[in-house]
C-alpha positions in Angstrom: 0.0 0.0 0.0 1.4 3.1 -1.3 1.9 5.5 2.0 1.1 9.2 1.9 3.5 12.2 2.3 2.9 13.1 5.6 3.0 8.9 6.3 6.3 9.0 4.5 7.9 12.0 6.5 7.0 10.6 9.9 8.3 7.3 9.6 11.4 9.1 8.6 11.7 10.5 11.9 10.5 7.8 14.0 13.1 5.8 12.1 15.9 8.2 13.1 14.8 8.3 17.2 14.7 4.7 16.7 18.6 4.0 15.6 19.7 6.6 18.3 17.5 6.1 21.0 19.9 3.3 22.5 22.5 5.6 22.9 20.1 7.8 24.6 18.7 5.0 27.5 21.9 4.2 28.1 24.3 7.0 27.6 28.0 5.5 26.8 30.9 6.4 29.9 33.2 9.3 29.1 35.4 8.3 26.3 33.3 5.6 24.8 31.0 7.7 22.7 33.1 6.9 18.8 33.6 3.5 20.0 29.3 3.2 20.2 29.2 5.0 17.2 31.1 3.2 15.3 29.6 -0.2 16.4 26.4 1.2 15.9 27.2 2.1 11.9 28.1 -1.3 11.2 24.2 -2.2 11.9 21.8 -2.9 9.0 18.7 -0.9 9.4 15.5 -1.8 7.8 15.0 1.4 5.7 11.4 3.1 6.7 10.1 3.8 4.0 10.9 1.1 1.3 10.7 -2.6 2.8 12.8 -4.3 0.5 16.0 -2.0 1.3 18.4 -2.5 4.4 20.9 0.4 4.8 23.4 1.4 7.0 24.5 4.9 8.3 27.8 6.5 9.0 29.6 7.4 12.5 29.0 11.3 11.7 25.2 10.8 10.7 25.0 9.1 14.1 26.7 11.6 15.6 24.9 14.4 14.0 21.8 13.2 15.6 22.5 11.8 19.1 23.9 15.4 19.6 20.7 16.7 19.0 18.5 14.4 20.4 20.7 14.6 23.8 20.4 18.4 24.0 16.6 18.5 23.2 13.3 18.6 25.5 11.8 16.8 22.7 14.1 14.3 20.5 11.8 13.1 17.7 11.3 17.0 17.1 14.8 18.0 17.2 15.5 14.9 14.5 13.3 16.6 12.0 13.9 17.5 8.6 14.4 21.5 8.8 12.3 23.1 6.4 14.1 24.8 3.4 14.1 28.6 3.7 12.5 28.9 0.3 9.9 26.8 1.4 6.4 28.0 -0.8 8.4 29.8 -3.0 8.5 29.3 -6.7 11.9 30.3 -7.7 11.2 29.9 -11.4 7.5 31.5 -11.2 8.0 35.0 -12.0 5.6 37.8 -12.7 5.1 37.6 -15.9 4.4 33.6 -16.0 1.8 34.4 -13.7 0.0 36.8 -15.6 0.1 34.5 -18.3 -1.0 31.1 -15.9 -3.8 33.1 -14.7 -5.0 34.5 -18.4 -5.2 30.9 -19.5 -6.6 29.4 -16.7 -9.6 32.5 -16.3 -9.9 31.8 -19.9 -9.8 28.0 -19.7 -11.0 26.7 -16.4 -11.9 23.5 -17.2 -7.8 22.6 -18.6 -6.5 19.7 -17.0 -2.9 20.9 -15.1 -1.2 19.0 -17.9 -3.1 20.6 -20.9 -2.0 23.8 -19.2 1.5 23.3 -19.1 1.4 21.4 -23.0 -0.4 24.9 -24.0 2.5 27.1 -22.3 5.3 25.2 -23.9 3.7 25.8 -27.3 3.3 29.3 -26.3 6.6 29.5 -24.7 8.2 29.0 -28.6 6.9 32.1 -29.9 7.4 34.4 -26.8 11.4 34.4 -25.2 9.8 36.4 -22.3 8.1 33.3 -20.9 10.2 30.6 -19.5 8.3 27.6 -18.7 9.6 25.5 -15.5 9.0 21.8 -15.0 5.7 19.9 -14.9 5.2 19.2 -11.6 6.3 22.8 -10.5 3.5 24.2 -12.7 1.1 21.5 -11.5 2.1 22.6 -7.5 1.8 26.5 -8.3 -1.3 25.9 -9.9 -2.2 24.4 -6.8 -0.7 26.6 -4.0 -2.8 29.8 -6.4 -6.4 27.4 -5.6 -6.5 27.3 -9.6 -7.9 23.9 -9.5 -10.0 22.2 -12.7 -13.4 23.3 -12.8 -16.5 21.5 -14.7 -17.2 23.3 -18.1 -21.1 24.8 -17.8 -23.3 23.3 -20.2 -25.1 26.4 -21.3 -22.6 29.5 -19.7 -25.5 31.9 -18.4 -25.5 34.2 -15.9 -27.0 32.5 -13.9 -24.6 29.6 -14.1 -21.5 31.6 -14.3 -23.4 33.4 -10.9 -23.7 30.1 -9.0 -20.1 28.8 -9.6 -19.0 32.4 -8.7 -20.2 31.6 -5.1 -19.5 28.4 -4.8 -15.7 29.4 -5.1 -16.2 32.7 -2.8 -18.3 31.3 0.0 -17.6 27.8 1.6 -20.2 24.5 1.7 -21.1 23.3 4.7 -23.2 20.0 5.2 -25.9 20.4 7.8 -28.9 18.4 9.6 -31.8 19.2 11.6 -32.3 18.6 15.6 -35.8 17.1 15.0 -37.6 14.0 12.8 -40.1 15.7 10.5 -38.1 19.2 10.8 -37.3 19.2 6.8 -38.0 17.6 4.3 -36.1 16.7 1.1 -37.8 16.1 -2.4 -36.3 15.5 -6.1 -36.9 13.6 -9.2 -34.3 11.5 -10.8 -33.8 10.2 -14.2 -34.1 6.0 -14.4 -30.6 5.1 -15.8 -32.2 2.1 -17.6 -35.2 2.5 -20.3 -38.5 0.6 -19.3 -41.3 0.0 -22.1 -44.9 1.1 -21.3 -48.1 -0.1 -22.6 -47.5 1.3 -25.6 -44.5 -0.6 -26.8 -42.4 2.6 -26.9 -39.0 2.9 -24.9 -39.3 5.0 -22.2 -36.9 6.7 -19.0 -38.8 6.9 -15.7 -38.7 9.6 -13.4 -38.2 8.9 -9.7 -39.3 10.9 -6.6 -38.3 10.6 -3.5 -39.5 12.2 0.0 -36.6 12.0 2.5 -36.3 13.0 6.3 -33.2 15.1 6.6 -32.8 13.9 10.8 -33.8 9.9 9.8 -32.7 9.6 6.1 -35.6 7.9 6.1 -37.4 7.5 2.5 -41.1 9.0 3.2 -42.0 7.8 -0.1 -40.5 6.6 -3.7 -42.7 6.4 -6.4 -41.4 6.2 -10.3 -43.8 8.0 -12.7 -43.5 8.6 -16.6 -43.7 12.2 -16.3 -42.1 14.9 -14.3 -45.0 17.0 -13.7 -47.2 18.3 -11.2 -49.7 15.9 -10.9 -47.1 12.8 -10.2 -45.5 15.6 -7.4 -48.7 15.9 -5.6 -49.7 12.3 -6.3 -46.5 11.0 -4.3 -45.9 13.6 -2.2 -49.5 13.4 -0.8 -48.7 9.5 -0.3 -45.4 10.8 1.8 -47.9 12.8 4.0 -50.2 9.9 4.9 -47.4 7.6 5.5 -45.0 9.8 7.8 -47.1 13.2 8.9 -46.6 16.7 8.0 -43.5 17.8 7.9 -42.7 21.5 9.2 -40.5 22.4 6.0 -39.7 21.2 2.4 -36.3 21.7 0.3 -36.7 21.0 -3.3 -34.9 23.1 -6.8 -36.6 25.7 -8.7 -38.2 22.6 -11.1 -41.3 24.0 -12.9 -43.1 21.0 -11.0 -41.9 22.1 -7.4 -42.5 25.9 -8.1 -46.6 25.5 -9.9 -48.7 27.4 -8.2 -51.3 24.0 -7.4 -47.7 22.3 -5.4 -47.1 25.5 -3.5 -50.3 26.4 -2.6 -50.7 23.2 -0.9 -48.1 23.7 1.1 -49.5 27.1 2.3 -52.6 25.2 3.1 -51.0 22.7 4.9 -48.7 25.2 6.9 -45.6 23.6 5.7 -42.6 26.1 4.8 -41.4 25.9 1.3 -37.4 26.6 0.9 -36.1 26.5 -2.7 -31.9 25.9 -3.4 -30.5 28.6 -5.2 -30.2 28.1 -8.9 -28.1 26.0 -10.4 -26.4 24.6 -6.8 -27.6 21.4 -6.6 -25.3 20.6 -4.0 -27.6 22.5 -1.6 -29.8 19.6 -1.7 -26.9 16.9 -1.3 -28.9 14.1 0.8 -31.1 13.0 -1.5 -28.0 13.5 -4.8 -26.1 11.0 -2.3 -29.6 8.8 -1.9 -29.5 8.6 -5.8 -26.2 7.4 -5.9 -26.9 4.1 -3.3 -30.4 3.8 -5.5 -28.1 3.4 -8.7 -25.4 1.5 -7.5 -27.2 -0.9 -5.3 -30.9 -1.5 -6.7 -30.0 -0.6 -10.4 -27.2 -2.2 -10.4 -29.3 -5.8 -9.8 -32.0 -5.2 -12.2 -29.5 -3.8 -14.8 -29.9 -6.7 -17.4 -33.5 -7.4 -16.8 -34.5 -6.6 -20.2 -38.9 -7.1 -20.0 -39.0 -4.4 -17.1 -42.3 -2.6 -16.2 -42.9 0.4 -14.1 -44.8 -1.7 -11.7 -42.2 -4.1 -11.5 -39.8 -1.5 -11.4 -41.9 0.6 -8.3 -42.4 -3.0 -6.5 -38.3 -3.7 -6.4 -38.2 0.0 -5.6 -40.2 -0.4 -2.4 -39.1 -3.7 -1.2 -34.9 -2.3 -1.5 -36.0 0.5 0.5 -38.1 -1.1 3.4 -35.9 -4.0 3.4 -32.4 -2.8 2.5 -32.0 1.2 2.9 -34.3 1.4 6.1 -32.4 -1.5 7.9 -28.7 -0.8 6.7 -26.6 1.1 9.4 -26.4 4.9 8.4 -22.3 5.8 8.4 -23.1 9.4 10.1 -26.1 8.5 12.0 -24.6 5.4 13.7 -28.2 3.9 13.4 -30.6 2.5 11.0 -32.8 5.4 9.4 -35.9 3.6 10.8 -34.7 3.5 14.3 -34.0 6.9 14.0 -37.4 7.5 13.0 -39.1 5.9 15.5 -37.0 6.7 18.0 -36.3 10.4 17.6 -37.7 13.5 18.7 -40.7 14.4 16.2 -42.1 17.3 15.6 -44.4 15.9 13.0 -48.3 16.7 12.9 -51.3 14.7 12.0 -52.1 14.0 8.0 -55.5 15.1 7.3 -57.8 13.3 5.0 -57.0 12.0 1.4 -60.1 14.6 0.2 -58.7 17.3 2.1 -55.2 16.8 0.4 -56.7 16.4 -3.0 -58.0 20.0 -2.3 -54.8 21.4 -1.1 -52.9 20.4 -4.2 -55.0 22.4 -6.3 -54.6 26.1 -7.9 -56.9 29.2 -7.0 -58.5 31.7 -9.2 -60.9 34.3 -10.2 -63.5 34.4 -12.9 -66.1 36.5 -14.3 -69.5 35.3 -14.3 -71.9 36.2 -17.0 -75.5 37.2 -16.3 -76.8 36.2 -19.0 -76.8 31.9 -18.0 -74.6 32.0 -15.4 -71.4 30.6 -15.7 -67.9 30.9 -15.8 -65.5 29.7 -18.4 -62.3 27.9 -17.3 -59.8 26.1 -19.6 -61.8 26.8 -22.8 -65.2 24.9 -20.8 -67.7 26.7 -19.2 -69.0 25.7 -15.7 -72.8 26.1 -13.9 -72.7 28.3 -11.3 -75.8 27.9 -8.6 -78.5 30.1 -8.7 -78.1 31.5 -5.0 -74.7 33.1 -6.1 -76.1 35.0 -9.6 -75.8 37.9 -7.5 -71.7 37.8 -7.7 -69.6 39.4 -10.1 -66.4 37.2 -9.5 -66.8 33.2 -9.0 -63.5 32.3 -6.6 -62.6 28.9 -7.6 -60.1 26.4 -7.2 -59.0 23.1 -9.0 -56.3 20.6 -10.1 -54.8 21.4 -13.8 -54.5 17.4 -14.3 -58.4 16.6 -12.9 -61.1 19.2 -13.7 -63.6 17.0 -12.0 -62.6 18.9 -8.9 -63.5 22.3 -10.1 -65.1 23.7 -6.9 -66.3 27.2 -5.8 -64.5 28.5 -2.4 -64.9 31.3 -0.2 -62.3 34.3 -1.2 -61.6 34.9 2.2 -61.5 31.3 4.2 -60.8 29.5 1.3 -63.6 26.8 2.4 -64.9 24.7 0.0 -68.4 26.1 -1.0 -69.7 23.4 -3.8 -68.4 21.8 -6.6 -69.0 23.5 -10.2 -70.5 21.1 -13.0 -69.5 22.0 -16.6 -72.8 23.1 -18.8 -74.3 21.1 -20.6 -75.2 22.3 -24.0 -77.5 19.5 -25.0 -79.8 19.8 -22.3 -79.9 23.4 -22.8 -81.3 22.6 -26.0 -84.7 21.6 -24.5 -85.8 25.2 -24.6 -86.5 25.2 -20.7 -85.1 28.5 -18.9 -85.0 28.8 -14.8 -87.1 32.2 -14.3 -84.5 34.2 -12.6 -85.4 35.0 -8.9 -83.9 36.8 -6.5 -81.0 35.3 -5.5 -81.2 34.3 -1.8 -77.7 32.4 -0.2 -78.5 29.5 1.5 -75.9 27.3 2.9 -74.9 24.6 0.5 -75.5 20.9 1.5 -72.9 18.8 2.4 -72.3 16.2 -0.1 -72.8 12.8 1.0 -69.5 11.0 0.9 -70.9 7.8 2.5 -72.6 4.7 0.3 -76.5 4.2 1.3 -76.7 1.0 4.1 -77.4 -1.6 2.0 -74.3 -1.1 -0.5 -72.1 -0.2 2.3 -73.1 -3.9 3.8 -71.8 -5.3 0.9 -69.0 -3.9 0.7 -68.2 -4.5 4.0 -69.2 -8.6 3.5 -66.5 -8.4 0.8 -63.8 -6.7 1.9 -64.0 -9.8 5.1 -64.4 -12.6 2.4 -60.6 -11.6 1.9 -61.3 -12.3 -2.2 -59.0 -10.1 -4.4 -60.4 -7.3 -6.3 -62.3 -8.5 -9.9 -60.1 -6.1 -11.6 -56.9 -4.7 -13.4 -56.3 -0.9 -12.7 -54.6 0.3 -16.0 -51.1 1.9 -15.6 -53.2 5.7 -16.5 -55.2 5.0 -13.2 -52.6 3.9 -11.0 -50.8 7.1 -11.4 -53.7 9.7 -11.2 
């Protein structure tokens, strides 16, 4: 095993306070100092830092070095190297190979050190100003200046040149949360291996993945064909009903994670919304590192199984985590993310309904009703409103892009769900029956019955305890709305 420099320079000296320390423990009597020196040269020593080499040293060596170690509070010290008086100083690095170092490397940042030095030698022919020192002394000034290679940016805008500008001006810190359900992390990630869907075509899955920044637990993984909103709020609502509301989320600046339906569920649900700064993924670097055990663990199994489907591919997803991830001993925690989990102080709060999700993940906003029948038009289709709000100008509604089944009228103030909106049906209309327009008078709206009528819900209870499976296949569309 190759030993470090530091590894190398301190067997070097323990070496040294080895040979002499003899002389040392048992100083010689007055006189017979050169005749222990010399009986001590003609020793082999094994050398300390190669082990195939056996050396010997001479009487003034040995000399040399019991004097100091004798006189010294502190022997191994006193047998060190002395550091060279030119030490951090590059003798051959003048001013104007500087200037021309740091024009090339502003200019080409992303140079190996080698490229660097190929590029100044060429250089070097055609200007006699510039003398060009050895490799390794370019590739240790280079070093000493913090001119180290950088990644090239893919697309070199502002706000990419902006984000590496701080990275290199302000230091990274890793951090973590006191409390279980203090923060949240959430991300999607690209499936490194194509999967088919039901339409034959080749396809890459998107992954995302709720994770507890105290625990590392997983709150939920789910792989979806899209990265949109509607598979967000589908598995992030699943995260809620499985672990509780967090108290904060961290996610990028994806389109997904900043539409308006995503973020105002999280202001419904009272959970604080924290973005990374653009282009500094690092910010979020728990769940990059959770992609990298996902890739080279789970990935790396299924790699070569060829007839994969996203059901297939969420099943093995869930089982590695609940039965790998979850029970494998965390390096920094010193614990199993579940046992943190379970175990840790939590300052999660209870999920509320699936409906009452479904309504949180939704958008909010305002349209005009028209007098004349008394609707509003939303998404190119027009929507009844009741007859005991004709009297309003502005219809306050709210609903999910991806579902416009759950158009629903709210109060502007509360937000409280008021009644669902119906789209208009023209071919009724066509009946040539109008409502006489009365007065409009407010009356509470009725609470929609959510509950099956006795009979049905008997049934279904008798089935669900006859433990048969359901007479079914939910379609791959379904499963993911």
């Amino acid at each position: 095993m190759k030993r470090t420099k530091r590894e190398r320079k301190l067997a070097e000296e323990m070496f040294r306070f080895a040979v002499i320390s003899p002389l040392l423990t048992s100083p010689p009597e007055t006189g017979q100092l050169q005749e222990a020196l010399r009986e001590l040269a003609r020793l082999d020593h094994q050398h300390p830092t190669d082990p195939h080499r056996r050396i010997q040293l001479s009487v003034s060596t040995l000399e040399r070095w019991y004097y100091k170690a004798r006189q010294a509070s502190n022997p191994i010290e006193a047998l060190r190297k002395a550091r060279r008086s030119d030490h951090g100083q590059a003798r051959v690095c003048d001013a104007y190979f500087h200037t021309v170092l740091r024009k090339q490397y502003d200019d080409y940042s992303h140079w190996s050190a080698q490229l660097h030095y190929d590029n100044l030698l060429t250089r070097a022919q055609h200007d006699s100003k510039l003398q060009v020192p050895s490799y390794s002394t370019v590739s240790r000034y280079m070093k000493r200046q913090g001119w180290f290679k950088q990644s090239k940016l893919r697309r070199a805008t502002a706000g990419a040149v902006k984000a590496r500008t701080r990275l290199q001006s302000r230091e990274v810190r890793s951090f973590e949360v006191e409390y279980v359900n203090g923060l949240w992390h959430l991300d999607f990630h690209h499936c490194s291996i194509p999967v088919m869907n039901a339409k034959g075509e080749w396809k890459t899955p998107k992954a995302l993945c709720v994770i507890d920044d105290r625990s590392r637990i997983v709150c939920h993984i789910q792989w979806y064909w899209e990265e949109d909103t509607r598979s967000l709020a589908h598995g992030f609502m699943q995260a809620l009903q499985k672990r509780g509301l967090p108290r904060s989320l961290m996610t990028d600046n994806g389109s997904a994670m900043t539409s308006e339906a995503f973020v105002q569920g999280l202001r419904d649900l009272s959970i604080v919304h924290e973005t990374t700064l653009p282009y500094s993924p690092y910010q979020n670097a728990k769940q990059e590192i959770f992609w990298s055990r996902l890739e080279g663990r789970l990935m790396a199994m299924i790699n070569d199984q060829k007839d994969l489907t996203l059901n297939q591919l969420n099943e093995y997803t869930q089982i590695w985590v609940e039965h790998d991830y979850h029970r494998r001993e965390h390096r920094e925690l010193k614990a199993t993310p579940l046992s943190v989990f379970c175990h840790g102080k939590n300052v999660s709060r209870t999920c509320p309904s699936t409906d009452a999700l479904r309504r949180a993940f939704t958008q909010s906003e305002t349209r005009a009703q028209r007098k004349s029948d008394g609707t509003i038009g939303v998404r190119a289709q027009r929507y009844e409103v009741p007859n005991a709000f004709r009297h309003l100008k502005h219809i306050h509604v709210r609903y999910a892009p991806w579902d416009m089944t759950t158009l629903a009228m709210v109060d502007p103030d509360s937000g409280a769900f008021i009644q669902r909106l119906l789209p208009w049906n023209k071919v009724a209309a066509s009946d040539g029956q109008r409502r006489p327009l009365t007065k409009a008078v407010i009356t509470p709206a009725p609470i929609p019955k959510t509950e099956p009528p006795p009979l049905l819900q008997g049934m279904i209870d008798e089935f669900r305890e006859s433990g048969l499976p359901t007479p079914y296949l939910i379609m791959e569309e379904e499963m993911s709305s």
